[in-house]
C-alpha positions, 0 to 999 in steps of 0.5 A: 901809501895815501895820497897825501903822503904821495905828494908829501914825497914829492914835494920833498924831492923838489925840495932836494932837487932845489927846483923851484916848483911851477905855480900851478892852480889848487885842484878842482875837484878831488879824484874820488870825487870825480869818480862818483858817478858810475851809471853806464852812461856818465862817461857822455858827460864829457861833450858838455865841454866845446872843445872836447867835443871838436877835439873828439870829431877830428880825433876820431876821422883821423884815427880812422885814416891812421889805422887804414895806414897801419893795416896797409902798410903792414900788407905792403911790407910783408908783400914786398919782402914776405918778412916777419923780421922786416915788420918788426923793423918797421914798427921799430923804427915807427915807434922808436923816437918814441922811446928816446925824444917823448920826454922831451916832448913832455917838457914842450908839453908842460911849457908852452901852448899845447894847441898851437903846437898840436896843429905843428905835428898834425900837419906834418903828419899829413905830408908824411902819410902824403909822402907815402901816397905819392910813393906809392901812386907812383910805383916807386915805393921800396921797403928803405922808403917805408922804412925812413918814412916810418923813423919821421912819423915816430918822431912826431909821435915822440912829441905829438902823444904828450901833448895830445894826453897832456891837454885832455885836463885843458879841455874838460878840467879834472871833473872829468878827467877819468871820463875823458881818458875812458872816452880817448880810448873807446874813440882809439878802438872805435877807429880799430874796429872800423878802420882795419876791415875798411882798409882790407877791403879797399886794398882789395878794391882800389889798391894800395896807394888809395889807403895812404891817400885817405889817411892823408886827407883824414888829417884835415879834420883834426886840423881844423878842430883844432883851429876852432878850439878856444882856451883860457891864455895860461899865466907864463911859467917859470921852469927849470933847465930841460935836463934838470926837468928831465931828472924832476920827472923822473925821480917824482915818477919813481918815487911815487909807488902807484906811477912807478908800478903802473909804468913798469907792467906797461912797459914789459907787457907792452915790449913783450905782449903789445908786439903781437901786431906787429906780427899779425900779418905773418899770422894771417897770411902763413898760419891761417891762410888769410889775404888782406880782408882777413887781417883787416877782420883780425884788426877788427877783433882786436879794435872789438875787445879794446873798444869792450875794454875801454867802456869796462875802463869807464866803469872801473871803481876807485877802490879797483883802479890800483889792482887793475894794472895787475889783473890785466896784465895777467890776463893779456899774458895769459890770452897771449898763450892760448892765441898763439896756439890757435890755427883756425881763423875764427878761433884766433879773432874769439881769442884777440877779443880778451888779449885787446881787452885787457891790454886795454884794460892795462893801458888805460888804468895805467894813463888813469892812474898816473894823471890822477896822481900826477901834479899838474906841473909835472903831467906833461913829463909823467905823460911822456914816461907813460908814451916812453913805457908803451909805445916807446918799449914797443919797438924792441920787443917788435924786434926782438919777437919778429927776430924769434918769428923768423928763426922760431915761428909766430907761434913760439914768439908770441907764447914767450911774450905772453909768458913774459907778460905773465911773469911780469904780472905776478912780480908786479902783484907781489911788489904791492904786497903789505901795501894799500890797494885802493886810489884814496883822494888827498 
């Protein structure tokens, strides 16, 4: 299916859906030829544009904080109950708002000023992650607290991941919007690499209590980028009903092949593979008899592969962008089943290195795709269907999988969500099969 013929389609099911379509300006530039220059380097484009620039320096001191929250709060847990379910308990919660209200967020997202809303939720992720400092500081933090704090910053998550995705094209425009999502990533995994190791060695050092407190401060950062970003005030817009906004996005996201494809791999790799994390703490402490500065280096590898996976995402050719959902999903599955039969600490963060990568390679494909064919007017809400799909499946399958570690083993959960992975894969492949597998420009 060509791309005209994808906004054929959806162009006819407003039509159908008697939805007036939001006025939207012509497209800037064509995807193919935004993806024309392939140097090693013709990512580093994108800092030509101010705001990006602010919104990188903020973004990337903030991720460091959030990453040293998600390794420590990964440890306390499990120190306070030795639990592999109750992980995966967390990260439910965590990411189960996600699931449920990012579409919603996808409508705020496509309706109003996206800056003015992004300082909303970053400041109240600041108080939650100073929420959890104090709790601890004060020796009073219980697993229920970690818990319900978790079920907050989820639902902040549900509305903040749309509007952050959403608001890249804002920043840099299409020309260069495939390097702006390369570059998103590489700033994602550079925080993994560096801030897991960090974490490990300060809960070593100064305890527990310190890590919330550094996320905490890290916010004010992006806040203040934030603040200092300037836009172009956008033309008001006319919009249909929520619920008949959520039914649009959908049906457009369903009937376009290349959206529907990506969304269903990232949604069953990420359920079933993605919630290995949330069981590295478990690995690490009872399969390789590790503290807390070895499963701050098993994040590390994790960040390492990713970070490998997002440059390789930059120089991923157009006529390769379809099948590199396809291949990635394979090979994280397949990476998945040789971890989990690993024993030997040095051994299982070589094989975290592929299984990063490629899920990497996955997501961010998938996110190229879906706002390279995505209409401007409905990119907030196939965003949302994106963050629904990855991190909003991630819970069930933490919970699934930890339920099976508990009962099972780590090693057995981790090899069934490989395998699903896997299976997910070749369905995937076979779907495609008769149709073309090239991004071609409208």
């Amino acid at each position: 299916m060509t791309a005209d013929s994808i906004l054929e389609t959806g162009l006819a099911t407003d039509t159908q859906l008697s939805v007036q379509p939001v006025e939207a300006p012509p497209p800037e530039v064509s995807p193919a030829q935004a993806l024309e220059d392939r140097s090693a380097f013709a990512f580093l484009r994108v800092f030509r544009h101010r705001n990006y620039r602010l919104f990188f320096i903020g973004q990337l001191i903030s991720l460091m904080g959030t990453w040293i929250t998600n390794v420590t709060q990964g440890y306390l847990v499990y120190s306070l109950t030795h639990s592999p379910f109750l992980l995966g308990v967390v990260s439910f919660c965590a990411a189960v708002p996600v699931f449920f209200f990012s579409m919603l967020g996808g409508i705020i997202s496509d309706r109003f000023d996206r800056r003015r809303l992004l300082l909303l939720t970053q400041g109240l992720a600041c108080a939650q992650s100073l929420a959890l400092a104090i709790l601890t500081l004060t020796g009073v933090i219980q697993v229920c607290m970690v818990v319900c704090l978790a079920l907050f910053q989820g639902f902040i998550n549900a509305f903040d991941i749309p509007l952050r995705q959403a608001m890249t094209v804002d920043m840099v425009g299409k020309e260069d919007l495939r390097h702006a999502i390369s570059l998103n990533s590489m700033m994602f995994n550079l925080a993994r690499v560096v801030g897991p190791p960090v974490a490990g060695i300060l809960i070593a050092l100064v305890g527990i209590g310190v890590c919330f407190s550094l996320d905490a401060l890290s916010y004010a950062a992006v806040i203040v980028c934030l603040v200092l970003m300037r836009f172009t005030p956008l033309a008001p817009r006319k919009h249909a009903d929520p619920l008949r906004a959520i039914r649009q996005g959908f049906v457009y996201s369903w009937r376009t092949r290349e959206i529907r494809l990506s969304l269903f791999l990232i949604m069953f790799c990420s359920a079933f593979g993605a919630a290995y994390l949330t069981l590295l703490p478990a690995i690490a402490r009872d399969v390789l008899h590790q503290g807390s500065e070895g499963l701050g280096f098993l994040y590390g590898a994790v960040g390492a592969g990713a970070l490998a996976g997002a440059y390789t995402l930059a120089r991923v050719p157009d006529r390769h962008l379809l099948a590199t959902p396809v291949t990635a999903a394979l090979g994280f599955g397949l990476s998945l089943i040789a971890f989990s039969q690993s024993h030997m600490f040095w051994l299982s963060m070589a094989l975290l290195l592929p299984c990063s990568f490629s899920l990497m390679l996955l997501g961010g494909s998938t996110n190229s795709i879906i706002q390279l064919v995505s209409r401007d007017e409905m990119r907030g809400r196939v965003v949302s269907l994106y963050a629904m799909a990855f991190l909003g499946m991630m819970p069930w399958g933490a919970l699934i999988l930890g339920f099976v570690a508990e009962h099972a083993g780590t090693g057995i959960a981790i090899t069934l969500g490989g395998s699903i992975c896997v299976a997910a894969a070749l369905v995937a492949g076979y779907d495609r099969r008769g149709g073309t597998w090239r991004l071609k420009a409208g």
